[in-house]
C-alpha angles and dihedrals in degrees: 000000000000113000119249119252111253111279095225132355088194117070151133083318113041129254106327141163116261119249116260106260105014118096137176091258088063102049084052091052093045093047096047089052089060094050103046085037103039101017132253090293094054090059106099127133088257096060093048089044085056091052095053083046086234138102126281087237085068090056092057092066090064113020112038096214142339087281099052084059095043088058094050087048089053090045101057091041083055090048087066096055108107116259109164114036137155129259137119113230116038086250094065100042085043091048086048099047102045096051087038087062090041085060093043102044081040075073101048109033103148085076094063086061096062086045103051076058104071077228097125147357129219113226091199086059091076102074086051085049087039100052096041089051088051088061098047091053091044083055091064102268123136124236091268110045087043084070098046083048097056096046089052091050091039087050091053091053100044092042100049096049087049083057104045107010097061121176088243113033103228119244117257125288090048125213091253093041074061106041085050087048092059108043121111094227102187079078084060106050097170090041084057095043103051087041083050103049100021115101116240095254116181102243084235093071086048105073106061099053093046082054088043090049091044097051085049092062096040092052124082111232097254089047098048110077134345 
């Protein structure tokens, strides 16, 4: 894998030489260790500093601020999302894709807070968002309603990881295990029913055939499936 270029020469200190044996590839993977390790908050210069066992001077030579690293973070975390992949109708390469990039982002949730944010964009998202929009206007859509397409699918995506895929998987029994625990559900006849009569299905299992049912109702007949 071919190192990354330094993300700013320029930083807290002025225009310097960077240390012998520290690159900018090491400070992204350091940094991704504190965060998926310690959380988002923990990530400042000093911690990965820590990591690296050097000084956060020594950072400065190679990453700007603690922005600059998260983009680059962000960035390699984007590079991973699917792009090409095989299928034979739109549908199916969409259907792929897209649960292709759940699986990938359910690895790596801490990058859809700073999303939800409105905080930072990933340049190398846009092939993934490229290449899905190309299949929904191979499947017959217009311009318009491919991109309205796309951010119902990505909602979808983003919304349902923030609901099952927390930062900090809760203990057991879980506060909505309680709260459940605790209605009176004779007063919510449709919530008892559907508790009652639905099958226990792991939420892992969920995703892909609400993607599948959504893409269903986006895609024209002719572009779904053949």
């Amino acid at each position: 894998m071919q190192e990354p270029a330094s993300v700013a020469t320029t930083g807290r200190y002025g225009r310097r030489r960077p240390r012998p044996g520290l690159t900018t590839a090491a400070i992204v993977s350091a940094g991704r260790r504190v965060i998926e390790r310690d959380g988002l908050d923990a990530l400042t210069m000093r911690t990965v500093a820590a990591e690296l066992g050097t000084a956060a001077t020594s950072l400065y030579r190679h990453v700007a601020d603690r922005d600059a690293l998260l983009r680059a973070i962000q960035e390699q975390v984007a590079a991973g999302l699917p792009v090409d992949v095989p299928g034979r109708s739109p549908h199916r390469r969409l259907h792929r894709r897209l649960v292709g990039a759940h699986d990938h982002m359910a690895r790596h949730v801490w990058v859809l807070h700073i999303l939800v944010r409105g905080e930072l964009v990933a340049e190398n998202a846009f092939p993934f968002i490229d290449a899905c929009l190309a299949d929904f206007l191979r499947a017959g859509l217009d311009p318009r309603q491919a991109m309205a397409a796309f951010r119902a699918c990505w909602q979808l995506t983003v919304g349902e990881l923030l609901d099952r895929h927390p930062l900090r998987p809760p203990g057991e029994p879980t506060q909505l295990q309680q709260t459940l625990a605790r209605l009176d559900l004779t007063r919510l006849p449709s919530l008892a029913r559907v508790i009652e009569q639905t099958p226990h299905r792991h939420h892992r299992d969920e995703f892909p055939h609400a993607m599948d049912r959504l893409l269903s109702a986006l895609l024209p007949t002719a572009g779904a499936e053949g």
